[in-house]
DRENPA-3360 file (N, C-alpha, C; in nm, 2 decimals, always signed):
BEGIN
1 = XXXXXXXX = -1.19/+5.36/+2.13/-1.10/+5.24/+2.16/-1.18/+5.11/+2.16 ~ -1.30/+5.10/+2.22/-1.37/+4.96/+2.20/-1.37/+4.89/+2.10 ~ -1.41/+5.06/+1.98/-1.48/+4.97/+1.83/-1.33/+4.92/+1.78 ~ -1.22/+5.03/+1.80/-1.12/+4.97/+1.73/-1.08/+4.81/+1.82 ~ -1.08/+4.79/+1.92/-1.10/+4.65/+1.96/-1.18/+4.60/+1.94 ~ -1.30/+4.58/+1.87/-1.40/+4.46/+1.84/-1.36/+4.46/+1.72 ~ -1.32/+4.59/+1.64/-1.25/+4.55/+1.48/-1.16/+4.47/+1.49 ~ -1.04/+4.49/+1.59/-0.92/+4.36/+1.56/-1.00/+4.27/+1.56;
9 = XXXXXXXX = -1.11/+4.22/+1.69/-1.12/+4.12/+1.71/-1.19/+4.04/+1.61 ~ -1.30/+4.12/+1.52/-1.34/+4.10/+1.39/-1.23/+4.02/+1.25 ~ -1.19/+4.10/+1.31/-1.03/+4.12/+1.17/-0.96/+3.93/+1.18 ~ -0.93/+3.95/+1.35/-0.86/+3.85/+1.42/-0.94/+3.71/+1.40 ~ -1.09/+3.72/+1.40/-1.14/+3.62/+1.42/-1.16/+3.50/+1.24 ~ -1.19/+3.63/+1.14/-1.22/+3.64/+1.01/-1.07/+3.53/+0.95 ~ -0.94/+3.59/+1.03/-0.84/+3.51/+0.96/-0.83/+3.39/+1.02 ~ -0.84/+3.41/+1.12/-0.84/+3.22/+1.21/-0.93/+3.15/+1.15;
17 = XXXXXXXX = -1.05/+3.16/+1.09/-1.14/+3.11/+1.04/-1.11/+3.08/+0.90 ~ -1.04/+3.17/+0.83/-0.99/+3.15/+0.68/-0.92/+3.02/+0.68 ~ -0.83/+3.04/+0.81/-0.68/+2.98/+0.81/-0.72/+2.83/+0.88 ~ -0.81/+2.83/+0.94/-0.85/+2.69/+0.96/-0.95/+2.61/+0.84 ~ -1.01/+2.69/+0.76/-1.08/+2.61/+0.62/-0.99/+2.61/+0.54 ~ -0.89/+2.69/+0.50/-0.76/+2.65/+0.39/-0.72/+2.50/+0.43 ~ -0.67/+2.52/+0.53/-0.54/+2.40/+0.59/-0.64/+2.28/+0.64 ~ -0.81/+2.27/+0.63/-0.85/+2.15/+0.61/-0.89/+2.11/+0.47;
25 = XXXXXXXX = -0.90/+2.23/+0.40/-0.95/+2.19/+0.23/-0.83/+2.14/+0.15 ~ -0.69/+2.22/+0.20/-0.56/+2.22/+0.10/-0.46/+2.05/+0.10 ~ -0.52/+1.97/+0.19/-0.47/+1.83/+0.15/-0.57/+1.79/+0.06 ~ -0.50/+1.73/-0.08/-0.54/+1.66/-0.15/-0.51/+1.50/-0.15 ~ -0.65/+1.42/-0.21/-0.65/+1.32/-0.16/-0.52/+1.21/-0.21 ~ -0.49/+1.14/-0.11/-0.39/+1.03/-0.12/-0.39/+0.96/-0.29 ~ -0.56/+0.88/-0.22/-0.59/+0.79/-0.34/-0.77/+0.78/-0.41 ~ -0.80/+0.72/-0.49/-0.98/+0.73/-0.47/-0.96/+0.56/-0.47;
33 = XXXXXXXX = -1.06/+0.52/-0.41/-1.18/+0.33/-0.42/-1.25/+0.36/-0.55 ~ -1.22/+0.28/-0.63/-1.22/+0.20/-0.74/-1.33/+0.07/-0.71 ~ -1.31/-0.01/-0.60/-1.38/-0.16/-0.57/-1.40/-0.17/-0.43 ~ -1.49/-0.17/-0.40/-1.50/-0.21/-0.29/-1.59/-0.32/-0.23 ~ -1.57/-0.41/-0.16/-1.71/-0.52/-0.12/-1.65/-0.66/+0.05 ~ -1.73/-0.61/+0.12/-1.67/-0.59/+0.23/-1.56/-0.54/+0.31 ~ -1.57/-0.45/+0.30/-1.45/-0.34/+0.28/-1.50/-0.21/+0.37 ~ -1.37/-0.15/+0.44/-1.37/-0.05/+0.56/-1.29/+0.05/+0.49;
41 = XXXXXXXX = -1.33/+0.22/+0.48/-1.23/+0.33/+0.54/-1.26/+0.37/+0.64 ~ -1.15/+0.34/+0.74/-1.14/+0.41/+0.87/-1.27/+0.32/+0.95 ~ -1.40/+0.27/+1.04/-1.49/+0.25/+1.04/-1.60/+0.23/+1.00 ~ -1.59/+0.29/+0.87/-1.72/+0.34/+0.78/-1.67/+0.22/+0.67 ~ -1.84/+0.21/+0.63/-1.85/+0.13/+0.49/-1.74/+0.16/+0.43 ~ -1.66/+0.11/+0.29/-1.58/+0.16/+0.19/-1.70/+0.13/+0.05 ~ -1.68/+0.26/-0.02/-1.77/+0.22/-0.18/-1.70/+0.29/-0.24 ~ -1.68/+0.23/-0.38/-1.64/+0.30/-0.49/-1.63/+0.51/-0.53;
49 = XXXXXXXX = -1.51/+0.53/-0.50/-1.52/+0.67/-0.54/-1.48/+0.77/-0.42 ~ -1.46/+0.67/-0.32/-1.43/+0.78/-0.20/-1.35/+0.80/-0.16 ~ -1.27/+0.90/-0.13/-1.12/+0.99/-0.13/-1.07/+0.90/-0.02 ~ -0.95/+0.87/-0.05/-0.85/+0.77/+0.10/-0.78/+0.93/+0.09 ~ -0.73/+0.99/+0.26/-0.64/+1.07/+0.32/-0.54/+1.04/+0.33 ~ -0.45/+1.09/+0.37/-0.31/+1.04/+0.45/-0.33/+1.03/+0.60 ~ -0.30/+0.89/+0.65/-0.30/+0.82/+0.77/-0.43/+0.72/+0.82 ~ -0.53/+0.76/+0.65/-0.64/+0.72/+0.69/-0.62/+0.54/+0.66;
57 = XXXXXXXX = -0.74/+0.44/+0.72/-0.70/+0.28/+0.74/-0.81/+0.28/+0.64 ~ -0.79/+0.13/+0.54/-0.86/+0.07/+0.48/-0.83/-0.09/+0.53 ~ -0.96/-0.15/+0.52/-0.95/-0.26/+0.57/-1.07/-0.38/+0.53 ~ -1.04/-0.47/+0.52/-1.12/-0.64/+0.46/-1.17/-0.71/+0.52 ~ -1.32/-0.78/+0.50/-1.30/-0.86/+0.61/-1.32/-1.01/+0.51 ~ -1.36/-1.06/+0.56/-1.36/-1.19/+0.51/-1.42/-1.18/+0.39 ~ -1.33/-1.26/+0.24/-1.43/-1.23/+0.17/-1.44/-1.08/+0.08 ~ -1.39/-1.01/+0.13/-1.36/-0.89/+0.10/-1.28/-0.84/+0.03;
65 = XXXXXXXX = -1.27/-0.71/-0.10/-1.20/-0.67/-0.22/-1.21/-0.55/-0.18 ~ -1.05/-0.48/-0.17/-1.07/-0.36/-0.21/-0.98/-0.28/-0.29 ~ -1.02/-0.23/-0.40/-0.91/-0.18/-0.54/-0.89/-0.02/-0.48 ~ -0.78/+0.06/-0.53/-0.77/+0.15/-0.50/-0.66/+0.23/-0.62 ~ -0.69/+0.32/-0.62/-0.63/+0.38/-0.74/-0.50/+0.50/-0.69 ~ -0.44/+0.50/-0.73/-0.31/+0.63/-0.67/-0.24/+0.71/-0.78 ~ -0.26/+0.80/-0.90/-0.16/+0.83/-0.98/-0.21/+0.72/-1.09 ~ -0.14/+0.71/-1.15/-0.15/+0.59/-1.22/-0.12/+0.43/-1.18;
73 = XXXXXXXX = -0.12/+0.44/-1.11/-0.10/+0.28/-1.02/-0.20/+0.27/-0.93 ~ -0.21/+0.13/-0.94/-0.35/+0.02/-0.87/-0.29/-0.06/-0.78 ~ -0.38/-0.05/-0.60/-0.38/-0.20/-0.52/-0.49/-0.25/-0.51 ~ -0.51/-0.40/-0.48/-0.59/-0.43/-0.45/-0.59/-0.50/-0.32 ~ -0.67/-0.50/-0.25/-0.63/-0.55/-0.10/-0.73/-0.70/-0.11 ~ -0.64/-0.76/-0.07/-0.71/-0.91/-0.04/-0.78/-0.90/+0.12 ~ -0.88/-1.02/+0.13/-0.94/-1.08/+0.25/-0.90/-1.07/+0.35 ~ -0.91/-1.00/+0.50/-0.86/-0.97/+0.56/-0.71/-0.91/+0.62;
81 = XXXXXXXX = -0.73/-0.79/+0.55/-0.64/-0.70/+0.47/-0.64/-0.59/+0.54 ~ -0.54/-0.53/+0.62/-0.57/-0.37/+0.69/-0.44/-0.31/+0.60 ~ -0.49/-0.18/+0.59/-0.36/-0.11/+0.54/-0.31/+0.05/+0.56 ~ -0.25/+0.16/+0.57/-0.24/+0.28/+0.56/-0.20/+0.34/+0.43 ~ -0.20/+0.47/+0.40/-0.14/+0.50/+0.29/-0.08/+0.66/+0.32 ~ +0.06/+0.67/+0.27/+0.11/+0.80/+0.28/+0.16/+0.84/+0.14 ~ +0.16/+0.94/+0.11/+0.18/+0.94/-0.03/+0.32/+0.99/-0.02 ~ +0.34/+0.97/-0.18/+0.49/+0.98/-0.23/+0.51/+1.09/-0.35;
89 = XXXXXXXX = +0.60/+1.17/-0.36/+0.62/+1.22/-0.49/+0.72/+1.20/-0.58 ~ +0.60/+1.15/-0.67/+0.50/+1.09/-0.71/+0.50/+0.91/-0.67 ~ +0.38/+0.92/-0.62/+0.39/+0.73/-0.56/+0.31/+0.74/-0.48 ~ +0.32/+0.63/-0.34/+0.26/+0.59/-0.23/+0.34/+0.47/-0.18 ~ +0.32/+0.49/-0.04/+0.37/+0.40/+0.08/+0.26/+0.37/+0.12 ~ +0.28/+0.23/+0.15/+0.22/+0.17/+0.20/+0.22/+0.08/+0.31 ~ +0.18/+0.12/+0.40/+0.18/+0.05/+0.52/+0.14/-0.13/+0.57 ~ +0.12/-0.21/+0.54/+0.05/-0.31/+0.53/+0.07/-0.39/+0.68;
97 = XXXXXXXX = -0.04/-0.40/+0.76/-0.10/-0.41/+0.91/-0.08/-0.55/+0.89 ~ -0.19/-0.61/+0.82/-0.22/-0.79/+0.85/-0.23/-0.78/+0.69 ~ -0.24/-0.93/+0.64/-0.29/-0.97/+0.51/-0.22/-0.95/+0.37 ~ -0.31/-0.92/+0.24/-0.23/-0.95/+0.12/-0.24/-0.83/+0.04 ~ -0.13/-0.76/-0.01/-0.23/-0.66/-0.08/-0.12/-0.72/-0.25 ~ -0.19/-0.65/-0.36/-0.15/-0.73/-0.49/-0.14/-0.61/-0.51 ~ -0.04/-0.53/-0.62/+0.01/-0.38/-0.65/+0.04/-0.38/-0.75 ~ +0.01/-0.29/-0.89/+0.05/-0.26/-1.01/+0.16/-0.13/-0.97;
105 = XXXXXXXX = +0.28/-0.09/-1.02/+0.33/+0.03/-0.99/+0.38/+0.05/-1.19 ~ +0.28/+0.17/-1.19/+0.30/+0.23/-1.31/+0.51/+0.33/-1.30 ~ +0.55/+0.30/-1.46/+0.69/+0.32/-1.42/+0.63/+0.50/-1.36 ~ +0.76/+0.49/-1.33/+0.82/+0.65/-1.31/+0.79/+0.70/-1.14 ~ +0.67/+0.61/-1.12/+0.56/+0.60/-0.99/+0.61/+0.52/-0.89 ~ +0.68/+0.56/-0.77/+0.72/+0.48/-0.63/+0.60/+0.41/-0.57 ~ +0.59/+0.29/-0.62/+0.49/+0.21/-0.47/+0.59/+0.13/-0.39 ~ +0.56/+0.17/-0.29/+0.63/+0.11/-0.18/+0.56/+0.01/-0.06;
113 = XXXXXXXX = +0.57/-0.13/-0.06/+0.52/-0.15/+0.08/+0.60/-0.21/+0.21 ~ +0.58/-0.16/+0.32/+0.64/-0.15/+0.41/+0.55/-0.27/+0.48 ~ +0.63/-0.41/+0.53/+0.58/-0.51/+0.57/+0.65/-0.55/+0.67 ~ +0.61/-0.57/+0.80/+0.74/-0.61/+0.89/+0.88/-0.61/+0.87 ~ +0.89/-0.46/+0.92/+0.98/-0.38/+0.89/+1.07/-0.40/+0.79 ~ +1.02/-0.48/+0.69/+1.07/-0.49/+0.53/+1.00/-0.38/+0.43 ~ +1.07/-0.37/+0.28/+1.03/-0.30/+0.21/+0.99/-0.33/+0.09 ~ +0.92/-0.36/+0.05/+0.93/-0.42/-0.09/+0.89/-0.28/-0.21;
121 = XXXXXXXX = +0.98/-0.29/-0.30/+0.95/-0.18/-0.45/+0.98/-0.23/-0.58 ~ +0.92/-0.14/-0.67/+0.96/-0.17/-0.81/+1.13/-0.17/-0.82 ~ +1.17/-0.24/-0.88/+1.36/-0.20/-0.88/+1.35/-0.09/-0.99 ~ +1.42/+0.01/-0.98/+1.43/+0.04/-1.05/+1.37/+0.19/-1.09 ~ +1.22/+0.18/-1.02/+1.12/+0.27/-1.04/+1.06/+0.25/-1.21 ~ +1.10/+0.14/-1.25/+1.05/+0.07/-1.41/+0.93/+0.03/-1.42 ~ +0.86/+0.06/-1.27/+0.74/-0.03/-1.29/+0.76/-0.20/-1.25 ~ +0.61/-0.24/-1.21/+0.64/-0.40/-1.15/+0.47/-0.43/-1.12;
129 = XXXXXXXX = +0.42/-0.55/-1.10/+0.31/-0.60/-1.06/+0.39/-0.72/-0.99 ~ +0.34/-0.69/-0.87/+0.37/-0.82/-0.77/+0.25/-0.83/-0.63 ~ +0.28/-0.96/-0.58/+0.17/-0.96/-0.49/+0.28/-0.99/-0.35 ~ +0.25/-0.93/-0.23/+0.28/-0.96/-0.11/+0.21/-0.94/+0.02 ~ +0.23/-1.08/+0.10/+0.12/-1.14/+0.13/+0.22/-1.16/+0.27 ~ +0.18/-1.11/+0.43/+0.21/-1.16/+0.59/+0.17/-1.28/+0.62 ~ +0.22/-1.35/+0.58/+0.17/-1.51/+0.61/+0.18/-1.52/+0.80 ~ +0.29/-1.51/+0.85/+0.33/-1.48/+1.02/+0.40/-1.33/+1.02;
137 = XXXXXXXX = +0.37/-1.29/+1.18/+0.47/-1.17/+1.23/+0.61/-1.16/+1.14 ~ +0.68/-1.27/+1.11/+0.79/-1.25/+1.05/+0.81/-1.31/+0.89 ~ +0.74/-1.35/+0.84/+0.74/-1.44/+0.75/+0.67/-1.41/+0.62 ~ +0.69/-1.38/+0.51/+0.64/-1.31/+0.40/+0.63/-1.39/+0.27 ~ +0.57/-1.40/+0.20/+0.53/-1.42/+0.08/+0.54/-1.33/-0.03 ~ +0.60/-1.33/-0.16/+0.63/-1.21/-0.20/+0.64/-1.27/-0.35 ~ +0.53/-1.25/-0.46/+0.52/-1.35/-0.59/+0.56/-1.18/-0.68 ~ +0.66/-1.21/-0.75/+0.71/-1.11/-0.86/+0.62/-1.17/-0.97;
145 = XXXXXXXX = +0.50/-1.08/-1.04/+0.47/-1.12/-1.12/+0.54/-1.03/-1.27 ~ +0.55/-0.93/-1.28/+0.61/-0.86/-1.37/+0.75/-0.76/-1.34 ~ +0.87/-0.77/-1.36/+0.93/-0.65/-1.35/+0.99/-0.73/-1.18 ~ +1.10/-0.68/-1.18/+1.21/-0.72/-1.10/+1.14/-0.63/-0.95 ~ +1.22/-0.66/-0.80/+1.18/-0.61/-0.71/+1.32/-0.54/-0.60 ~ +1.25/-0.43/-0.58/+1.41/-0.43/-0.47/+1.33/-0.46/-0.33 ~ +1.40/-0.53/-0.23/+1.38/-0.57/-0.09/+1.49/-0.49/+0.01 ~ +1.39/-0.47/+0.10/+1.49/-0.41/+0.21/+1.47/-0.44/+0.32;
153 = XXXXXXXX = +1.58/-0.49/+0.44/+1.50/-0.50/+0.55/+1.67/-0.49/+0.66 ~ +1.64/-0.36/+0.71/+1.75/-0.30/+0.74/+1.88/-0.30/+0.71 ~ +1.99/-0.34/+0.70/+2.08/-0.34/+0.66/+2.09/-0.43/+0.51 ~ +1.97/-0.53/+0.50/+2.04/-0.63/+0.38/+1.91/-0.55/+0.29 ~ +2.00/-0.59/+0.18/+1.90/-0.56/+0.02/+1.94/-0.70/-0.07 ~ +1.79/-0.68/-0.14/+1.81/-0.81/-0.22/+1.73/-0.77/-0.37 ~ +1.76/-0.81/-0.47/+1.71/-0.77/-0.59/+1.63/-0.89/-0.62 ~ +1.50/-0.94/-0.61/+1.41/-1.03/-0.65/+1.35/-1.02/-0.80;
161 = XXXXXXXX = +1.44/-1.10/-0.86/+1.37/-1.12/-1.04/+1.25/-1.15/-1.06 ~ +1.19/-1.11/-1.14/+1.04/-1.12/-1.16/+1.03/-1.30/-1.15 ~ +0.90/-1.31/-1.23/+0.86/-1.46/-1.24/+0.89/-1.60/-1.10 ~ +0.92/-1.50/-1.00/+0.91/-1.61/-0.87/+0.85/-1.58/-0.77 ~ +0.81/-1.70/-0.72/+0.76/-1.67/-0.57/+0.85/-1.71/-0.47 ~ +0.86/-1.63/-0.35/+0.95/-1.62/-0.30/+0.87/-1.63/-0.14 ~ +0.91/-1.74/-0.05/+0.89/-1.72/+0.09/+1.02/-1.66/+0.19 ~ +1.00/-1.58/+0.27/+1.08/-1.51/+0.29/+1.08/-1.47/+0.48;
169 = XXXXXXXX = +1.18/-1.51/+0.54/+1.20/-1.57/+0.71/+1.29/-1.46/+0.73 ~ +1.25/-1.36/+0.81/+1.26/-1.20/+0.91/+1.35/-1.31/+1.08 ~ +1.50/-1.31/+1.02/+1.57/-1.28/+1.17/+1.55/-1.38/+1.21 ~ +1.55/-1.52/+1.10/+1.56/-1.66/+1.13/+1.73/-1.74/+1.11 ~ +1.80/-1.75/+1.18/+1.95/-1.77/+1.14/+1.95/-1.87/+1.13 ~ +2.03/-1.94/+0.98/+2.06/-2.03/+0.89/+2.18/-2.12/+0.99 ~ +2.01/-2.20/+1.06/+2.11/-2.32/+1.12/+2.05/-2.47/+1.08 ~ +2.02/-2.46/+0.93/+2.02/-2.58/+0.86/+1.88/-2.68/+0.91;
177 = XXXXXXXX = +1.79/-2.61/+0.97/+1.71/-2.74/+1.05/+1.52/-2.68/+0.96 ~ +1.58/-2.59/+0.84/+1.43/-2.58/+0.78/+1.38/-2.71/+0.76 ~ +1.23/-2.69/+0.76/+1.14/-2.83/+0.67/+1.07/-2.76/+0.53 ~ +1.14/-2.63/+0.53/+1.09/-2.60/+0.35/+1.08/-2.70/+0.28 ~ +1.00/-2.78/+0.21/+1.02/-2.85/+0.10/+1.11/-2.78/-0.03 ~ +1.19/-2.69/-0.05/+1.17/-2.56/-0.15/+1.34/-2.58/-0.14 ~ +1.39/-2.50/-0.31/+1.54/-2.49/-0.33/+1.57/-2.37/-0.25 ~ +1.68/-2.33/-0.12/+1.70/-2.23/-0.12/+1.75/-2.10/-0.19;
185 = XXXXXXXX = +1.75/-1.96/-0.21/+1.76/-1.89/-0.31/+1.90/-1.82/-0.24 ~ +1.88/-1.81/-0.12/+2.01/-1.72/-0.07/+1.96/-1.71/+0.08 ~ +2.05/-1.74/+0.19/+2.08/-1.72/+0.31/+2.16/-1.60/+0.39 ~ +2.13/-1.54/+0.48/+2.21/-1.49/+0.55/+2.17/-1.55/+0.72 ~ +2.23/-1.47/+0.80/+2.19/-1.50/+0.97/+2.07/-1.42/+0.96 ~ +2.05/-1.31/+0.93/+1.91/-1.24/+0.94/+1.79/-1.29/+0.84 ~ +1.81/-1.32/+0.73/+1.67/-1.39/+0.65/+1.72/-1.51/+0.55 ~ +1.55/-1.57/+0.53/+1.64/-1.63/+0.52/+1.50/-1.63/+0.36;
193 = XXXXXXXX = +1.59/-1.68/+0.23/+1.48/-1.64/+0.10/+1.46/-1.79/+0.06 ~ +1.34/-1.83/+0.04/+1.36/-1.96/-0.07/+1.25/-1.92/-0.20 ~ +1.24/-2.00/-0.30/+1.20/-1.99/-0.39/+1.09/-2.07/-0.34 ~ +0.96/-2.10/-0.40/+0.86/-2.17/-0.35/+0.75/-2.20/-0.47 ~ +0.77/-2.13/-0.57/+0.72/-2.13/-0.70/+0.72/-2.04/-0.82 ~ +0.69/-2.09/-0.94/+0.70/-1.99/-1.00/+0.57/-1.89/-1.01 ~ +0.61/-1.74/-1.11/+0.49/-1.66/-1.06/+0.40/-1.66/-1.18 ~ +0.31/-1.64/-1.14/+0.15/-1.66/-1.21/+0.09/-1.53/-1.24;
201 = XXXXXXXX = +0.06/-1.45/-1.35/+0.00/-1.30/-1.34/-0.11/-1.33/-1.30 ~ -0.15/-1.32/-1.20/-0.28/-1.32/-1.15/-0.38/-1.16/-1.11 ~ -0.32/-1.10/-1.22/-0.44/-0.97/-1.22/-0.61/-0.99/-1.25 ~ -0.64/-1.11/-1.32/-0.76/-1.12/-1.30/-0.87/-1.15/-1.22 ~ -0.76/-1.27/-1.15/-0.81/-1.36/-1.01/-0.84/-1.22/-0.93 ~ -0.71/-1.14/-0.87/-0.69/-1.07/-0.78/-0.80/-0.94/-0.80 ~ -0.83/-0.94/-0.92/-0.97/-0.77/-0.96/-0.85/-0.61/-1.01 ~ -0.75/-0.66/-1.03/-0.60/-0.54/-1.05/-0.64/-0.46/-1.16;
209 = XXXXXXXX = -0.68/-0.59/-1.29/-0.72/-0.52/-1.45/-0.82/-0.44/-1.43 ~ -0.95/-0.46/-1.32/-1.04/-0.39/-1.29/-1.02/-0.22/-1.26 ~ -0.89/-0.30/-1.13/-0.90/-0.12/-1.08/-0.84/-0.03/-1.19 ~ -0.70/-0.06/-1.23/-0.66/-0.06/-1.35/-0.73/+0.05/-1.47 ~ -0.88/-0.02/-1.50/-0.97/-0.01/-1.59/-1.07/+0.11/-1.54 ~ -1.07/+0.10/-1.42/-1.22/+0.17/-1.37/-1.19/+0.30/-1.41 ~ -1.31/+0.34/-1.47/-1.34/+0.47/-1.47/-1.43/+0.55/-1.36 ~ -1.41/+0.48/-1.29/-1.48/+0.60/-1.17/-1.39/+0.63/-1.04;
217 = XXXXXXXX = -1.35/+0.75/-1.13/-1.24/+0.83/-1.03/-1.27/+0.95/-0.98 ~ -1.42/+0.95/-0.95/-1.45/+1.05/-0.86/-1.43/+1.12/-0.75 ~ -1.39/+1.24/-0.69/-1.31/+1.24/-0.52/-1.45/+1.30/-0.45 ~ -1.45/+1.21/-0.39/-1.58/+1.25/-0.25/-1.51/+1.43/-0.19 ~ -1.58/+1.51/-0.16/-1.59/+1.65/-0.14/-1.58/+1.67/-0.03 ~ -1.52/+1.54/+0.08/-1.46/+1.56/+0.22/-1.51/+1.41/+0.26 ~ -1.40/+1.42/+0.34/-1.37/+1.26/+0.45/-1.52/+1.21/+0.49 ~ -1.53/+1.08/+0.48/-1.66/+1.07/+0.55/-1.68/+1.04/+0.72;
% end
């Protein structure tokens, strides 16, 4: 009776130990760093090539670039820039904390970013390059550089045509007393949209074509 109880316990111990290295090896990585320079995953340095998780933070500090690859679609995160990433099938959410991040979404590929409690996506799932940027708690910046956008921000949806920039007021009610210099685009009581300029492809400024381009899509062989 012992040995056959140290065998279960053998037996017992051999699978808990399988079943805890499966279920940390069996997530595959969200996204790989493409660019990095002043740049955080999680605490730690960020450098080119190292696996982003699901729930893990990437972050900027001054001065700071960081490209990121997902599937076939590229972000690049601007200067003090925090972000999360959860993936999509096929795509990624994105969480965006503070700051600007600039996004290629290859078609067929869902990028999504989720910005005070707004949504911004490719319309369509056709694909889009656009940049969006937390200017305040409520207040967004949102330049369509290629390919149309769908917006969401709880009950209202709005379809943003490429080629504009768009400033954009979270739960500011249209009581006539803006100092926008800017043509308004559309009002409601909950937001409010103006046009603010036209849009500029700025994938070179931003390092996009880079990530885009990079060939070093190597996945680091566990979280650092």
């Amino acid at each position: 009776m012992p040995r056959l109880r140290a065998a279960l316990a053998l037996v017992l111990s051999y699978f808990l130990c399988s079943f805890a290295t499966s279920a940390s090896g069996a997530q595959p990585p969200t996204a790989v760093l493409t660019l990095a320079s002043h740049a955080h995953l999680n605490e730690a340095e960020a450098f080119p090539g190292l696996s982003v998780y699901e729930g893990e933070r990437l972050s900027t500090e001054t001065q700071g670039r960081l490209g990121v690859r997902a599937g076939q679609s590229a972000l690049m995160l601007g200067e003090n820039t925090g972000v999360e990433l959860i993936p999509l099938d096929p795509g990624l959410h994105i969480d965006v904390l503070v700051g600007s991040v600039h996004f290629s979404a290859a078609p067929d590929e869902t990028v999504e970013l989720h910005v005070a409690e707004a949504t911004v996506a490719a319309a369509g799932h056709r694909g889009a390059q656009a940049v969006v940027s937390l200017l305040q708690p409520r207040v967004l910046q949102i330049t369509a550089e290629r390919g149309n956008l769908d917006f969401r921000y709880r009950a209202e949806f709005r379809v943003l045509p490429e080629g504009q920039t768009y400033r954009v007021y979270l739960d500011q009610p249209d009581d006539g007393t803006s100092q926008i210099d800017a043509q308004p685009s559309a009002k409601s009581s909950r937001i409010l949209f103006y046009i603010v300029g036209a849009a500029a492809l700025a994938g070179t400024i931003w390092g996009i074509d880079a990530a885009l381009r990079s060939e070093r899509m190597a996945t680091s062989p566990a979280k650092p």
